[in-house]
C-alpha positions as CSV (number, residue, x, y, z in Angstrom):
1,X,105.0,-72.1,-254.7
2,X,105.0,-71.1,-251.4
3,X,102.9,-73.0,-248.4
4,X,100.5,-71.4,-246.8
5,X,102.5,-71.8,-243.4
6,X,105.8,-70.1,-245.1
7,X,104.0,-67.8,-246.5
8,X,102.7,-66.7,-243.1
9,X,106.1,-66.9,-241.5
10,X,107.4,-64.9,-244.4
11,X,104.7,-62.1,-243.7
12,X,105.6,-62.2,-239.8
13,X,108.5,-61.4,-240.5
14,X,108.5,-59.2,-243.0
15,X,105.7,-57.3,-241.1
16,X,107.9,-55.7,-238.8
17,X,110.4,-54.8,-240.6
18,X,108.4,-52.6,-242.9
19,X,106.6,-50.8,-239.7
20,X,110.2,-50.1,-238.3
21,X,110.9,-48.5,-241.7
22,X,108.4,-46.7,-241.9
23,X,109.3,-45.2,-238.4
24,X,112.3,-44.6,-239.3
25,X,111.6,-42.4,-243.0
26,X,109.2,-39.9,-240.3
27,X,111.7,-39.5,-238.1
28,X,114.3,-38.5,-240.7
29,X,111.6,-36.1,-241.8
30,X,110.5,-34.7,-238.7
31,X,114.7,-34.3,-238.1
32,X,114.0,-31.4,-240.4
33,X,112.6,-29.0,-238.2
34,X,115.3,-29.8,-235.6
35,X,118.1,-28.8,-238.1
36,X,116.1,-25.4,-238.6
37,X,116.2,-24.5,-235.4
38,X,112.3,-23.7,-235.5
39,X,112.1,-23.2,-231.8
40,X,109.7,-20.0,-230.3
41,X,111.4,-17.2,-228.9
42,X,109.6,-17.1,-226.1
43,X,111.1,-20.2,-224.5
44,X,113.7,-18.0,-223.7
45,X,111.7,-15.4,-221.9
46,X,112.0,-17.3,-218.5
47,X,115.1,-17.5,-218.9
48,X,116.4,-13.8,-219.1
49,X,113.7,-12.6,-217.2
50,X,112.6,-10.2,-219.8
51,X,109.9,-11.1,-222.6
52,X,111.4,-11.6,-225.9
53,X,109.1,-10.1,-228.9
54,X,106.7,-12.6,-231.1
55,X,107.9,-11.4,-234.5
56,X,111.8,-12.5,-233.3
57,X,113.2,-15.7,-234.9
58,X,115.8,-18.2,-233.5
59,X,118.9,-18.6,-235.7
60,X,120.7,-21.0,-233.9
61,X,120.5,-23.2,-230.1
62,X,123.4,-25.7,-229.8
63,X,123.4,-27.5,-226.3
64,X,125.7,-30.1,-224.5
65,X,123.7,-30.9,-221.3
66,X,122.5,-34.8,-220.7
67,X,125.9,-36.4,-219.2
68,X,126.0,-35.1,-215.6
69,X,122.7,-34.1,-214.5
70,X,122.9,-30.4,-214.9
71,X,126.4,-30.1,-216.2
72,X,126.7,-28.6,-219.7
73,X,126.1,-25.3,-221.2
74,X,123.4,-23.8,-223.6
75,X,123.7,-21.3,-226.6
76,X,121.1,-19.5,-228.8
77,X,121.0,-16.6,-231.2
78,X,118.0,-14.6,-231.7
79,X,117.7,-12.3,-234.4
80,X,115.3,-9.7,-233.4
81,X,113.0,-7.2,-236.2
82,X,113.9,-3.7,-236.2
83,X,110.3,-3.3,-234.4
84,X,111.1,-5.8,-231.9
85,X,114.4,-4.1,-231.3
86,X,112.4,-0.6,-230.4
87,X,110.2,-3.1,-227.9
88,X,113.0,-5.2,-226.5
89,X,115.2,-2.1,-225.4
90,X,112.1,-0.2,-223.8
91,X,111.4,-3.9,-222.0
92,X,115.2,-4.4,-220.4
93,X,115.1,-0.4,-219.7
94,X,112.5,-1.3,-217.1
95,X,114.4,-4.4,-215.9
96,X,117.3,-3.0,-213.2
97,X,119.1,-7.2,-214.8
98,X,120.0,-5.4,-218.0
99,X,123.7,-2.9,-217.8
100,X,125.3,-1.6,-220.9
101,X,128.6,-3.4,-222.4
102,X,131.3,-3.2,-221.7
103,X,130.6,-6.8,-219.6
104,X,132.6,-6.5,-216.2
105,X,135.7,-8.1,-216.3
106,X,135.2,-11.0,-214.1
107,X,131.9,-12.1,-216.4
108,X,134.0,-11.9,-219.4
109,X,136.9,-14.1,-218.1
110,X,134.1,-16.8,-216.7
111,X,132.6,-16.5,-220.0
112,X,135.8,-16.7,-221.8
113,X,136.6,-20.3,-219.8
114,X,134.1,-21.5,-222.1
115,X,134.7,-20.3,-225.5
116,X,137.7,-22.3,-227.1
117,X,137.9,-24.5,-230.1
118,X,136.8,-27.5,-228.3
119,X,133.7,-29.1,-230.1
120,X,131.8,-29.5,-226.5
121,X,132.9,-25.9,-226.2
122,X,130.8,-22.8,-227.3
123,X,129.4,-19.8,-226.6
124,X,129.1,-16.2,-227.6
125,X,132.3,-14.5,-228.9
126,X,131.7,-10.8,-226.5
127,X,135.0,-9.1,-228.2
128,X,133.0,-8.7,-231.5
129,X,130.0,-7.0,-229.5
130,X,130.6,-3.1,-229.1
131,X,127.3,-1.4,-229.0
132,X,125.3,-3.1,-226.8
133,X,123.2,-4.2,-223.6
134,X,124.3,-7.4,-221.5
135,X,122.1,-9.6,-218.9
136,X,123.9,-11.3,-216.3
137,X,122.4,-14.0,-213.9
138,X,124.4,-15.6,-211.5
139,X,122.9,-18.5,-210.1
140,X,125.5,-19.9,-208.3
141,X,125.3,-16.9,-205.8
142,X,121.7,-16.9,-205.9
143,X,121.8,-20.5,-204.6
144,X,125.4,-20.0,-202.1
145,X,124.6,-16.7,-200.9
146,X,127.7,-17.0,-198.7
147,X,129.4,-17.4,-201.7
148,X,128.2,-13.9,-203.4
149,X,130.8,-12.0,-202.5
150,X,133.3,-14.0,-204.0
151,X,135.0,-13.5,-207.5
152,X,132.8,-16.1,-209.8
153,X,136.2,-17.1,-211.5
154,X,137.6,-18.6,-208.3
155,X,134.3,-20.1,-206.9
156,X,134.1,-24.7,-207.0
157,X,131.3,-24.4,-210.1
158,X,130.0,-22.0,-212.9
159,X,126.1,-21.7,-212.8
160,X,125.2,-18.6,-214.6
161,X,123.1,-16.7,-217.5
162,X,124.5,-14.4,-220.0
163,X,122.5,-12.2,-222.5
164,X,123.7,-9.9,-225.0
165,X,121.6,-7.7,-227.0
166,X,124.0,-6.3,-229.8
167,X,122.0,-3.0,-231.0
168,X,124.1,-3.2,-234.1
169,X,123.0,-6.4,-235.3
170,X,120.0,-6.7,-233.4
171,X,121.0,-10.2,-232.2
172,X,120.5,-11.6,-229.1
173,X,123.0,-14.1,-227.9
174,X,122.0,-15.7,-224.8
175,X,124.2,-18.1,-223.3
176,X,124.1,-21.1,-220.2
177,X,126.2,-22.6,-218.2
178,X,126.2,-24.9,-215.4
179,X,129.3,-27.1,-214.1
């Protein structure tokens, strides 16, 4: 039989440990929501300047920022109803941000740098997007305004925004960077 004071020791002990495990069984759980990508659409509204319909649903964000303080690069997919589609194009038609594809050739090569097999690496593949609307922010001009005029692929640093709307698909692929 156990003495009162082992028995006391035993439960400090033991005490602890079952707390940390139940901590760590609802975290696994709340994981869950993380690896379905239940984020709201219109986080992303800021971001592309143009509101994003309710009834949209995220399909997939991946992100590599937290080394570097703002060094990394973002990428969601937002798969939009054929309602929201009708409200999203008359939205970007009012916005003089939004151009139809094809992307200009210098966006597509600094946006290009960025899409290899590299596991840190991702981004939206633009060759597979035909019929479509684009969104480019360039942020890096926006903050170096002396800078503006030059071609974004031989500038120090990539800060910029990309959105595609693919009309075929009715995803919208919007994409981050900042080096």
């Amino acid at each position: 039989m156990l003495s009162n004071r082992k028995l006391s020791l035993l439960l400090i002990i033991l005490f602890p440990l079952l707390l940390a495990s139940l901590c760590i069984i609802q975290d696994f759980k709340n994981m869950d929501k993380y690896i379905k990508y239940e984020y709201d659409p219109s986080d992303y509204n800021e971001i592309i300047d143009t509101k994003i319909p309710a009834d949209s649903t995220v399909l997939m964000y991946k992100d590599n920022y937290g080394g570097f303080p703002m060094d990394g690069n973002s990428y969601a997919i937002i798969q939009l109803t054929q309602k929201g589609k009708k409200s999203f194009i008359k939205t970007t038609d009012k916005n003089d941000k939004w151009h139809s594809l094809p992307i200009k050739k210098d966006f597509q090569e600094a946006i290009g740098v960025f899409d290899n097999d590299d596991e840190d690496s991702f981004g939206p593949d633009i060759s597979k997007i035909k019929n479509g609307i684009y969104y480019f922010r360039d942020r890096y001009a926006e903050n170096y305004p002396e800078e503006s005029k030059t071609n974004i692929n031989d500038r120090y640093a990539y800060n910029f925004t990309v959105a595609i709307f693919d009309f075929d698909t009715n995803k919208l692929h919007i994409y981050t960077v900042d080096t």
